[in-house]
C-alpha positions in Angstrom: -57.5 26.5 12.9 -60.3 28.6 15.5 -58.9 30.3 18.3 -60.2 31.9 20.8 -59.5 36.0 21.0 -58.5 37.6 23.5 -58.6 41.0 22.3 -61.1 41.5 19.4 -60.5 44.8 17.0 -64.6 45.7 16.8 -64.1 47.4 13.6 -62.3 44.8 12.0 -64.5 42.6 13.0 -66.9 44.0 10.7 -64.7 44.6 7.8 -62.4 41.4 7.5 -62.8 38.0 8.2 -59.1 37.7 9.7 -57.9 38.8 12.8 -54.8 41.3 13.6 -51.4 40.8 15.9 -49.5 43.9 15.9 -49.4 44.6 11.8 -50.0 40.5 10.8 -53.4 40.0 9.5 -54.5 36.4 10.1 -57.2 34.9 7.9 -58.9 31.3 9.0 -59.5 29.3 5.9 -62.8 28.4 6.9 -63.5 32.0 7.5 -64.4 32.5 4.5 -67.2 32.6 1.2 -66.6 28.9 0.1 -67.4 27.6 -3.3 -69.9 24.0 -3.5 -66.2 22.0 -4.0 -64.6 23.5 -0.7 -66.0 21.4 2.4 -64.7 22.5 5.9 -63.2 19.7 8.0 -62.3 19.0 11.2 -59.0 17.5 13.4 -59.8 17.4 17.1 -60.6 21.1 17.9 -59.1 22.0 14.3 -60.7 23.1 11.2 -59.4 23.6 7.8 -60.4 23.5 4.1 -60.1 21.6 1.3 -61.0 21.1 -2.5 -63.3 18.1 -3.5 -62.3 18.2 -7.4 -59.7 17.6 -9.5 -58.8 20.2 -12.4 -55.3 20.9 -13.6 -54.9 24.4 -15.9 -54.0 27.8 -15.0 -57.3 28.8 -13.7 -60.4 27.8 -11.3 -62.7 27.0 -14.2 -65.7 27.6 -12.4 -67.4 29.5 -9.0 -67.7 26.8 -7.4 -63.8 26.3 -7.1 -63.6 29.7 -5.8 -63.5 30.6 -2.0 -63.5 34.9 -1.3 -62.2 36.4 1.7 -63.0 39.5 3.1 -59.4 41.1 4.7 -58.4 44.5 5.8 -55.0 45.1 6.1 -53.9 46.9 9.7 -51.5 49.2 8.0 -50.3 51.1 4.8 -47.8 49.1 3.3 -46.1 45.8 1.7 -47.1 42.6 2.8 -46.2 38.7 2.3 -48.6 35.9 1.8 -48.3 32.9 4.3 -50.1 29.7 3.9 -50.4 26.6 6.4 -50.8 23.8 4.6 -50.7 20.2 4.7 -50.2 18.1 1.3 -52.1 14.9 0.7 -50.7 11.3 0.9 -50.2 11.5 -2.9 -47.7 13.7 -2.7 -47.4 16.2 -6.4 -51.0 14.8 -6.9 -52.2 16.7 -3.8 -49.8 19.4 -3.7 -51.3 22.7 -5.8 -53.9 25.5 -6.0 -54.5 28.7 -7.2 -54.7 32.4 -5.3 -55.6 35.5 -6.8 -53.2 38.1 -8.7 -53.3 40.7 -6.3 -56.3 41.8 -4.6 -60.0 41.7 -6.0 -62.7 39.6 -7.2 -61.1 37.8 -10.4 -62.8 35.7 -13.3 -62.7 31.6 -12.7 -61.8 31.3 -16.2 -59.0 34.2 -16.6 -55.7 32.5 -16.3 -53.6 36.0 -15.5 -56.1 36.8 -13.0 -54.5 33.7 -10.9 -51.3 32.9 -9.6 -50.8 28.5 -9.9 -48.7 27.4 -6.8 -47.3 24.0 -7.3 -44.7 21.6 -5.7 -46.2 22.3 -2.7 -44.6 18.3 -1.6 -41.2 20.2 -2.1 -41.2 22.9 0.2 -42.3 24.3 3.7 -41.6 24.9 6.9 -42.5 23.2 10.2 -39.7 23.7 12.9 -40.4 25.7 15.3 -37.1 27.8 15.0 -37.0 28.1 10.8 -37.3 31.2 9.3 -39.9 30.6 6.7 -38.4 32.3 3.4 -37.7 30.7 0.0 -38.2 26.9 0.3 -38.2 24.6 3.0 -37.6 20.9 3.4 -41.2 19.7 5.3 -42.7 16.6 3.3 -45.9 15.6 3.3 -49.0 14.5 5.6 -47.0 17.5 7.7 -48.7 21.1 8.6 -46.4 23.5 7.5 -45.9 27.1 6.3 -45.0 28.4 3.1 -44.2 32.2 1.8 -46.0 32.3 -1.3 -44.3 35.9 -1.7 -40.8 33.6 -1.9 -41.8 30.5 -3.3 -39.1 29.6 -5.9 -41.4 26.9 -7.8 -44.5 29.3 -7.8 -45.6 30.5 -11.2 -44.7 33.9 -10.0 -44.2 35.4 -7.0 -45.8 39.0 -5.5 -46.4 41.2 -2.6 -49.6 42.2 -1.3 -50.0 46.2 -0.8 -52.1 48.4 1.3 -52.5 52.2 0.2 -54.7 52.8 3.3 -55.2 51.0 6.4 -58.2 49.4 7.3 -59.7 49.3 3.5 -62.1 46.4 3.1 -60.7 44.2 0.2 -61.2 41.0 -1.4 -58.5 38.2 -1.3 -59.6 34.8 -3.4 -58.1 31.2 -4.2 -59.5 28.6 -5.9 -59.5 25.0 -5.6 -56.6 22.6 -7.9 -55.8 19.3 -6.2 -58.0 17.6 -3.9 -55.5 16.2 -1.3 -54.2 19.4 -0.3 -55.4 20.8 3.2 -55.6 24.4 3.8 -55.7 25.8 7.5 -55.2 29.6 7.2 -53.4 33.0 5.7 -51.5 35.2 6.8 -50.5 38.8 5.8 -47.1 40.3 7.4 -45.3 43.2 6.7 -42.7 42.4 4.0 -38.9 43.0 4.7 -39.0 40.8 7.8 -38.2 37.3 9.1 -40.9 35.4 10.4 -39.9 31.9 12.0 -42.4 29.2 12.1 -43.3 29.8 15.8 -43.8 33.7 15.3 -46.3 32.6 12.5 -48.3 29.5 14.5 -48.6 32.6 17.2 -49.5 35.4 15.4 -46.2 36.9 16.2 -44.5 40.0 14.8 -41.7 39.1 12.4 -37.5 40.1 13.2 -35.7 42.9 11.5 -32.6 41.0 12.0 -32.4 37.3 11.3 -33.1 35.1 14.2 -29.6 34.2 15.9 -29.1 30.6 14.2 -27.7 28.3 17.3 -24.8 26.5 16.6 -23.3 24.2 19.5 -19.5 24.5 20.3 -18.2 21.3 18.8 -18.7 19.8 15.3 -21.2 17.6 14.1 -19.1 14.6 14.4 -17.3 15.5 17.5 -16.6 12.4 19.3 -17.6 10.1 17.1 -14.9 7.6 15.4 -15.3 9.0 11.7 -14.9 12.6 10.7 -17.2 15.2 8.5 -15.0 17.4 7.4 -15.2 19.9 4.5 -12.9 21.5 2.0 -11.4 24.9 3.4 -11.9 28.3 1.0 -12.8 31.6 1.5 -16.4 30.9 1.4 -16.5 28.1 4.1 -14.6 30.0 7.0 -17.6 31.9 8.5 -18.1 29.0 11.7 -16.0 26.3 9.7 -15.3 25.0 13.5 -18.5 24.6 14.9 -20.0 22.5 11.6 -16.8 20.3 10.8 -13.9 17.9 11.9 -11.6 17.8 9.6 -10.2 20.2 7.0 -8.5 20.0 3.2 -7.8 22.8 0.8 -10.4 23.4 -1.7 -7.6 25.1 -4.9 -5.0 25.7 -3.2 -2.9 23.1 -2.8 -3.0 22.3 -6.4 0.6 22.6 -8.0 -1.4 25.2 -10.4 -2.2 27.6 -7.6 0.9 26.7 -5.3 3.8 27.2 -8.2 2.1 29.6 -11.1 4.9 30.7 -12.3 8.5 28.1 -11.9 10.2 27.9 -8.8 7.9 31.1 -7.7 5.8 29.6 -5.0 2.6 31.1 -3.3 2.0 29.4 -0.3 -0.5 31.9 1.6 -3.8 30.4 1.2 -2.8 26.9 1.8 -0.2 27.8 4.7 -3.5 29.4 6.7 -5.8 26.2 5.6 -2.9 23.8 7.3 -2.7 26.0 10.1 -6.3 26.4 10.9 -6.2 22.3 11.4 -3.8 22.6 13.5 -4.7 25.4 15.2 -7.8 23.8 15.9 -6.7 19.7 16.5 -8.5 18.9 13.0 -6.9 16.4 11.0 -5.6 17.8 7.3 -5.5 16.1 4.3 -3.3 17.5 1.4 -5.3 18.0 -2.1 -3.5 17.6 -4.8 0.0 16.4 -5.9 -0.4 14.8 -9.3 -3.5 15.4 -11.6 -4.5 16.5 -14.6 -6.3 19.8 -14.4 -5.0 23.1 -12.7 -1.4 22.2 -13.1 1.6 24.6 -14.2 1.4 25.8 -17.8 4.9 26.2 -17.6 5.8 22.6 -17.1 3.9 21.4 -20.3 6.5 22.1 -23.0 9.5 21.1 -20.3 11.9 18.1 -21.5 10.9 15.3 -19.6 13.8 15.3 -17.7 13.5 19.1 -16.2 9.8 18.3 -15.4 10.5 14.6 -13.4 13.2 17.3 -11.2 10.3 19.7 -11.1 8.0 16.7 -9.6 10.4 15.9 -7.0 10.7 19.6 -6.1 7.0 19.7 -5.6 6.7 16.7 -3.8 9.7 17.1 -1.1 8.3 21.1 -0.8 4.7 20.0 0.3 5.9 17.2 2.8 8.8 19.9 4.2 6.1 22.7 4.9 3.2 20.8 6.1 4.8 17.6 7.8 1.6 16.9 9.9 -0.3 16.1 6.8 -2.8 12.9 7.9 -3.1 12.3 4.3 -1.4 13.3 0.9 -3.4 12.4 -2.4 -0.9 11.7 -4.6 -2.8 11.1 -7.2 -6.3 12.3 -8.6 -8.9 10.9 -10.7 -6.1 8.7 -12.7 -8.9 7.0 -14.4 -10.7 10.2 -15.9 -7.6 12.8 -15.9 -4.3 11.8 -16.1 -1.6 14.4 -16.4 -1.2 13.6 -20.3 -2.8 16.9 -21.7 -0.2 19.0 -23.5 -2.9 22.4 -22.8 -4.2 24.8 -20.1 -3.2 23.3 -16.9 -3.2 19.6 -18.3 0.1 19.1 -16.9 1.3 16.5 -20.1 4.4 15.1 -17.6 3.1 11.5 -17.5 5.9 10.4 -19.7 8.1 11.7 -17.0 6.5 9.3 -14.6 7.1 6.4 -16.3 4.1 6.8 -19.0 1.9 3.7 -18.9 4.9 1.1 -19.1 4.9 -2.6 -18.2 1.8 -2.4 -15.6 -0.3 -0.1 -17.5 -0.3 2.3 -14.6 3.8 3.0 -13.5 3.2 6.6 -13.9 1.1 5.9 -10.8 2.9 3.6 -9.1 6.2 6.0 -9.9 4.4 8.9 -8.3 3.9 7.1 -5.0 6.8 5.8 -4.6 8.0 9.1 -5.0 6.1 10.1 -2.5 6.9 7.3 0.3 10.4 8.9 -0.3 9.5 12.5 0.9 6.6 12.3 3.1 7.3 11.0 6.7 5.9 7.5 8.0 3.0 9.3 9.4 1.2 10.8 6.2 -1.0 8.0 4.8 -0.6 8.1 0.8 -4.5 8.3 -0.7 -5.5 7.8 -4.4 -8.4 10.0 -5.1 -11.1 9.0 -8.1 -14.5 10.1 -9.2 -17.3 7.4 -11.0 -16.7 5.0 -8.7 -20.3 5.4 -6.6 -22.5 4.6 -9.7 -20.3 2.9 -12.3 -19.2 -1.1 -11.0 -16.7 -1.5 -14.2 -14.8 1.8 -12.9 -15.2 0.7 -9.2 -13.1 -2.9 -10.4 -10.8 -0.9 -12.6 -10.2 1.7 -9.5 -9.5 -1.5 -7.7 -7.2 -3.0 -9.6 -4.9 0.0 -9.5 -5.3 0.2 -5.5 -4.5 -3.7 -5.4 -1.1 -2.7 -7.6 0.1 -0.2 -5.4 -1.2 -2.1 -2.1 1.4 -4.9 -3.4 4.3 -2.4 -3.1 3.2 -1.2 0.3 2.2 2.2 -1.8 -0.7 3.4 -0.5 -2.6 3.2 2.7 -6.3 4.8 2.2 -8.9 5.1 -0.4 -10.4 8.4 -1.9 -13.6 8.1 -3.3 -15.3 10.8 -4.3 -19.2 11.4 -3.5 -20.0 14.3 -6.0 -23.9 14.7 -7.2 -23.3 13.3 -10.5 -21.9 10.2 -9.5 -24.8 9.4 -6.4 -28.0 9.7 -8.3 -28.4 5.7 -8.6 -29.7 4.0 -5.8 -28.6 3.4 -2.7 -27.8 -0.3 -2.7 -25.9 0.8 -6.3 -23.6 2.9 -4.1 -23.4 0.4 -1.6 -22.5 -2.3 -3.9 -19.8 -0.1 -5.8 -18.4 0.7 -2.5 -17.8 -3.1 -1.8 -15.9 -3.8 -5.2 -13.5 -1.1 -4.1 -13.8 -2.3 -0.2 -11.9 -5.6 -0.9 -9.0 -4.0 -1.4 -9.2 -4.2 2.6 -7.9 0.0 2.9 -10.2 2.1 5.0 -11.6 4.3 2.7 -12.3 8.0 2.7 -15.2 9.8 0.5 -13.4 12.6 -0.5 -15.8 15.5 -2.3 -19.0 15.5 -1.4 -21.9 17.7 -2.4 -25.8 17.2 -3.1 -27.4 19.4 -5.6 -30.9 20.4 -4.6 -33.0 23.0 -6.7 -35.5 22.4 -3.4 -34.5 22.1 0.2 -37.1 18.7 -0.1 -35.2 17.2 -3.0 -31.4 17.9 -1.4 -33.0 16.6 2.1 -34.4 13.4 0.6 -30.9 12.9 -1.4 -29.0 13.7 2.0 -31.0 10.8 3.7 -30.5 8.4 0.7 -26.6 8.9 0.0 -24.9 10.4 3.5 -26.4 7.6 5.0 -25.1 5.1 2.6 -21.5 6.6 3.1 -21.5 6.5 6.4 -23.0 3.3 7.8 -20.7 1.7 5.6 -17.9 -0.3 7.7 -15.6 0.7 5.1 -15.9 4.4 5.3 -13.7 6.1 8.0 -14.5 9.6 7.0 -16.7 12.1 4.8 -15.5 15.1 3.8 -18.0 18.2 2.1 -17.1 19.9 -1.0 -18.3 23.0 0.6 -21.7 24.2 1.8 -22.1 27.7 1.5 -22.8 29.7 -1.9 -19.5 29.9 -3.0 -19.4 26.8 -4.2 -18.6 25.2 -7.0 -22.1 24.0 -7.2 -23.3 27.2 -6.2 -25.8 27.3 -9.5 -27.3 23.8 -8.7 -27.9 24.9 -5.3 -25.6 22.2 -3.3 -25.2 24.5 -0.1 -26.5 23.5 3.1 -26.3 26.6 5.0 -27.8 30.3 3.2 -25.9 33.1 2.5 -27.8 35.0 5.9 -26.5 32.0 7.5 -29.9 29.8 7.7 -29.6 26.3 7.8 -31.5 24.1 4.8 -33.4 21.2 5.9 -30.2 19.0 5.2 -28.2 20.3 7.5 -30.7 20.5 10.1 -31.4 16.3 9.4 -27.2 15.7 9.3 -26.9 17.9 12.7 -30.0 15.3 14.6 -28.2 11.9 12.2 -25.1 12.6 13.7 -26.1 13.2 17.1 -27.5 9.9 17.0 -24.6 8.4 16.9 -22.2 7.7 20.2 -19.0 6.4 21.1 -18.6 3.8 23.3 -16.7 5.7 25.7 -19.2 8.3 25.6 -22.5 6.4 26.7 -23.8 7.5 30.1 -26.9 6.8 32.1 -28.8 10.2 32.0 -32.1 10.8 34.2 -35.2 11.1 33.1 -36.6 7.9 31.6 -36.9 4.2 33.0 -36.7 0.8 31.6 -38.2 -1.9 32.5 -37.6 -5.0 32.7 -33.9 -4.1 32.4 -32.3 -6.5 31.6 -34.5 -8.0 29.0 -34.4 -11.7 27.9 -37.2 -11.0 25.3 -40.4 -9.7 24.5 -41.7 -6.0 25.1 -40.1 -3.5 27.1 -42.0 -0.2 28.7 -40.0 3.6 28.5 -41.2 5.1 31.2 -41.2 8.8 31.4 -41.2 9.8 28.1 -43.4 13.0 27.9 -42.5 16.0 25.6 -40.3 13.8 24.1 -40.0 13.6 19.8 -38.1 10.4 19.2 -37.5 7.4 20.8 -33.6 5.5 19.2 -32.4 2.4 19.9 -28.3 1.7 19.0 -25.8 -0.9 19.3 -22.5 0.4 21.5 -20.9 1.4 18.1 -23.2 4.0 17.3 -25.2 2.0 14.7 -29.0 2.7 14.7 -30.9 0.0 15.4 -34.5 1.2 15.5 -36.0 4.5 15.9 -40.2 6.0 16.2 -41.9 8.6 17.0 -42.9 9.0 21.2 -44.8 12.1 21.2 -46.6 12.6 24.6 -46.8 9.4 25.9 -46.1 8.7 29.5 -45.4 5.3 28.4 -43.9 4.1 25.5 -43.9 0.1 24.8 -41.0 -1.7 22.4 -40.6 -5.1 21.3 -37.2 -6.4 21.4 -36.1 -8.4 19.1 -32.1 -7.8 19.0 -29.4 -9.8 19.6 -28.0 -10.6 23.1 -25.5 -7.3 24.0 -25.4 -3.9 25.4 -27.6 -1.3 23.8 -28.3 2.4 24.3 -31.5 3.9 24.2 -32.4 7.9 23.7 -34.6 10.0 24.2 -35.1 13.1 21.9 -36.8 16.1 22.5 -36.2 19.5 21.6 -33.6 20.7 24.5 -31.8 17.8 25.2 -31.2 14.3 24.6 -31.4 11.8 27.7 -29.8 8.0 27.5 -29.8 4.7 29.6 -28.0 1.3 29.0 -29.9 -1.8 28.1 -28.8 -5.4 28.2 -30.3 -7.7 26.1 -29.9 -11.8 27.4 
């Protein structure tokens, strides 16, 4: 995009076809020696570039593909690539180009003279506030920034260097896809952040990262279901101000409470209990039966010594932590039983009863065992995995919670919402959910984590399945399986938050979902909007006042979204309301606050 200079370096001006901000070189697309297929357009007082063909490969092909810049760098030293971009409507048809392998003038049809950056529909950057590094979460039909130095889908990834400052060189790229946009390049010294803003402004990048602004309360705070996450070493660093509600991650497993018999090591779990309570979060005990990570020693034990050892176990966790919400008795009794006579497998379901007359009275056994020991205020939970995506587990988990609901057994629902179980659709979840909602128990989903090699592919699986989860009337609670590396799906990139403490585009979309969602209690009149007519008996309504303002949400007085649109700089905003007669609440987003008023619908 052109933009009018205030200060203009007279010998760069001569040299390069980019301008300089401190030691960022900035290079206008259109700036430069474009071949036949590149055609300049224009937005309003924009201009950018883009490619007319179509040519896949790992090179230009021809000059006329090619565009050449002419760029001086302001200092002697390492340098990132930037890019603003915008990718097509076609998404990965639009989203890819080539730039040259280091500086020079390169051949069209040499494929290691050229560096192929594609995905570009998977990452980028366009909040003001995000530090643009590795990969970002923008979509398409959005401008955005992207470090090609970073990129983790590029071909390869490299630094641009200067041995003198102020030598003239030549920078090139070369057409691939015509939907994608390009607006500019920039060059900034390498070892520094650079957030969105400090790029749109020429702006000289952070030796320390930006200070990442968390609010005092949790994501959910004040709403009537909890987002908790599971408490471990790696998810203490601002546990507090991300979640509301808290369960050991390991160690409350019998494996890593009792290693060795009747030797008990209770420091890890005693400070996750604590910290709930410490902090009014509500703690849910994980594990007491299951069939991975339990004692070696009790494999080989008669199964009379190992049903005593059971009862130890169980009265010892409900007389150290008697403010327990909820106990899982059992674990993922479809898929791992305790019958395993090796490493941690526990093989004491024969104590329990075995199978016996109701195929499951090792289960039922185990929680009447624990209604025994665990005072009237710890709900009993049965945990299970496969439920999300698989409707003959989801009836077969239900026919075990409809056994123990008989009994008065249990009183909540685990389900757990791990990656490998929530790639199906999201009315496949939904529908599996509903099985296993008859029951009538509230239900809880219990481990939840979303792989995402991209922050674009975890943000659109965020959207799909948290979402799903928690607009279901079932679902009283969501609890994270961690989100920081650390993890135990570390390797497929399930964290929400970087190991420098940046935020991934998930986490930035569950922070502005969850705000969107109010208690009744909670819903005020705020200035600075009107409605009128107000009330309404039907037809449209006008917002007035909504300037600098991003969104514009309409909910019901239980938090459920009803509607929601863009209402970017528009005094006045018309909606047609077509709800139901009630009370609703309208907001008003923009970037520094929310405002709210009441509606009534007649």
């Amino acid at each position: 995009m052109k933009h009018v200079l205030l200060i203009v370096i007279f010998v760069l001006a001569f040299l390069s076809t980019g301008w300089t901000q401190g030691h960022m070189l900035v290079v206008e697309a259109e700036s430069g020696t474009l071949g036949d297929d590149f055609e300049i357009r224009e937005q309003d007082t924009y201009s950018y570039i883009a490619s007319t063909s179509n040519d896949g490969g790992n090179f230009p092909g021809t000059v006329a593909r090619v565009a050449s810049f002419q760029v001086s760098l302001p200092a002697v030293g390492e340098y990132y690539l930037f890019v603003r971009l915008r990718v097509g409507a076609d998404g990965a048809n639009d989203d890819s180009f080539f730039y040259g392998n280091g500086f020079g003038t390169k051949s069209e049809t040499e494929g290691d003279d050229w560096i192929t950056v594609n995905q570009l529909s998977l990452t980028g950057y366009d909040n003001q506030k995000s530090v643009v590094y590795e990969d970002g979460g923008a979509g398409n039909l959005v401008w955005k920034w992207v470090n090609l130095s970073a990129f983790s889908l590029a071909e390869t990834k490299i630094t641009f260097s200067a041995d003198e400052a102020g030598k003239p060189l030549t920078f090139q790229i070369g057409g691939r896809e015509d939907g994608l946009e390009i607006d500019k390049f920039v060059f900034a010294p390498a070892g520094l952040y650079y957030t969105v803003k400090n790029l749109d402004n020429g702006e000289e990048g952070s030796v320390d990262l930006p200070e990442i602004e968390l609010g005092d309360k949790p994501l959910a705070y004040g709403l009537s279901k909890y987002v908790g996450c599971a408490y471990a070493s790696h998810t203490k660093d601002n546990f507090e101000k991300y979640w509301n509600q808290v369960v050991p991650e390991n160690a409350g497993k019998w494996g890593s409470a009792e290693p060795s018999r009747d030797v008990m090591s209770w420091g890890q779990l005693d400070e996750a209990y604590n910290f709930a309570l410490k902090n009014n979060l509500p703690y849910r005990h994980h594990v007491l039966v299951w069939g991975n990570q339990q004692p070696e020693w009790i494999e080989n034990l008669p199964a009379s010594e190992q049903l005593e050892e059971i009862r130890e176990w169980f009265q010892a966790v409900a007389n150290r932590y008697p403010k327990a919400e909820i106990v899982e008795v059992v674990n993922e009794a479809l898929h791992d039983p305790p019958n395993k006579p090796d490493s941690g497998g526990g093989n004491y379901i024969n104590a329990l009863g075995g199978t016996g007359q109701t195929g499951y009275d090792w289960i039922v056994n185990a929680f009447k065992m624990a209604r025994q020991y665990f005072p009237a205020t710890t709900k009993l939970m049965l945990n299970e995995y496969g439920i999300t995506d698989n409707a003959n587990n989801a009836r077969r988990y239900k026919t075990i919670i409809d056994l123990l609901k008989s009994d008065n057994l249990i009183d909540v629902v685990g389900v757990q919402g791990h990656s490998f179980n929530t790639g199906v659709s999201a009315s496949t979840i939904k529908s599996n959910l509903d099985i296993v909602a008859q029951a009538g128990l509230p239900i809880y989903i219990t481990e939840m984590d979303v792989d995402g090699e991209t922050d674009a592919i975890q943000l659109a699986a965020y959207k799909k399945i948290f979402t799903t989860f928690w607009e279901h009337p079932a679902v009283k609670g969501v609890t994270l399986w961690g989100f920081r590396p650390g993890m135990w799906r570390t390797d497929e990139r399930a964290f929400l938050v970087n190991s420098d403490g940046t935020e991934r585009e998930a986490m930035t979309w569950l922070r502005d979902y969850l705000r969107g969602f109010l208690s009744a209690d909670e819903i005020q009149n705020t200035p600075g909007f009107t409605i009128y007519p107000n009330p309404v008996f039907s037809g449209a309504i006008q917002i007035i006042g909504a300037e600098e303002k991003r969104e514009l949400r309409f909910f019901s007085t239980s938090g459920q979204l009803i509607k929601s649109f863009a209402a970017e700089n528009q005094h006045i905003v018309s909606v047609d309301i077509d709800f139901m007669p009630g009370i609703y609440v309208v907001q008003l987003i923009s970037n520094k606050q929310i405002t709210t008023r009441k509606i009534v619908v007649k």
